[in-house]
C-alpha positions as CSV (number, residue, x, y, z in Angstrom):
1,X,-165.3,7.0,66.6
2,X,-162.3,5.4,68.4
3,X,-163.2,1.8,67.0
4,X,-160.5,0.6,64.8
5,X,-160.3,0.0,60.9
6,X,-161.2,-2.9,59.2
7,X,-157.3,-4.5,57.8
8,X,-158.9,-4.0,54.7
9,X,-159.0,0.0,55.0
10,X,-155.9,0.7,57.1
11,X,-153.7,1.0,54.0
12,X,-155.7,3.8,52.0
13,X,-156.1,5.4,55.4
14,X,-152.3,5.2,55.8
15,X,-151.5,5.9,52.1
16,X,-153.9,8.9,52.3
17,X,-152.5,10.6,56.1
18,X,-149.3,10.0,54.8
19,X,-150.0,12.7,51.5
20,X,-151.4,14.9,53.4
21,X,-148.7,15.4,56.1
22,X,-146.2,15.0,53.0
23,X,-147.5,18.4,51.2
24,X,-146.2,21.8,52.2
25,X,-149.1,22.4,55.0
26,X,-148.5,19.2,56.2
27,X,-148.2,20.6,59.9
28,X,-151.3,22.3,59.5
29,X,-153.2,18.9,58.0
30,X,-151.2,16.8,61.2
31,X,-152.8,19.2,63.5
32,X,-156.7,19.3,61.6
33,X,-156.2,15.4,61.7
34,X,-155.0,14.7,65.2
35,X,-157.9,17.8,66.4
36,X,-160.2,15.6,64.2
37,X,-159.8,12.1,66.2
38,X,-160.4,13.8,69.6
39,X,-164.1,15.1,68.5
40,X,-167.1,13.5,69.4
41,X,-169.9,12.5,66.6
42,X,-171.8,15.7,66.7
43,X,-168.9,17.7,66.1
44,X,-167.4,15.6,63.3
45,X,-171.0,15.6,61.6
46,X,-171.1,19.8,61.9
47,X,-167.2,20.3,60.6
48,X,-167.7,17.6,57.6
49,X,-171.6,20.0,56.8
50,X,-169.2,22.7,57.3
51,X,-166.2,21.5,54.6
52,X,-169.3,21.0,52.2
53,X,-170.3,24.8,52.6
54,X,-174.0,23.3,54.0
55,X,-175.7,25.4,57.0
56,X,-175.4,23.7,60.6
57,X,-178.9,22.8,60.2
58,X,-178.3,20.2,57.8
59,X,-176.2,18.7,60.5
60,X,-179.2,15.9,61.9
61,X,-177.5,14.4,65.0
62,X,-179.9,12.0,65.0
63,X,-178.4,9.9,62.2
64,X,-174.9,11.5,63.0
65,X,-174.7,12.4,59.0
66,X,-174.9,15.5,57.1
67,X,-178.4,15.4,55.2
68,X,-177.9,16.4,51.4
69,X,-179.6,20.4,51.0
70,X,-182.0,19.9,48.1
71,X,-180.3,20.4,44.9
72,X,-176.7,19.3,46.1
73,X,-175.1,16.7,44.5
């Protein structure tokens, strides 16, 4: 969270914010992504649990990462 990429990663970040803006909800994905870089850890960590269709409670702000629900892959 607001430390920069490696050199090494900054192309597939590039390559990858770049297709997403490029598609037809490209607006929408420019606002998720530029919503996405103002949140803190927590949040990040509860929206990523959330894409994945896991309950909050799988969220462990502790480690700031989503643990895997039993059974997920």
């Amino acid at each position: 969270m607001g430390a920069p990429l490696p050199a090494a990663e900054r192309g597939d970040v590039d390559r990858i914010t770049a297709a997403g803006r490029a598609v037809p909800e490209g607006a929408a994905f420019t606002a998720e992504f530029e919503h996405g870089t103002r949140l803190a850890a927590d949040g990040a960590v509860l929206r990523a649990c959330a894409a994945l269709d896991w309950p909050p409670e799988y969220a462990s702000s502790g480690t700031r990462a989503c643990r895997t629900p039993q059974g997920a892959a």
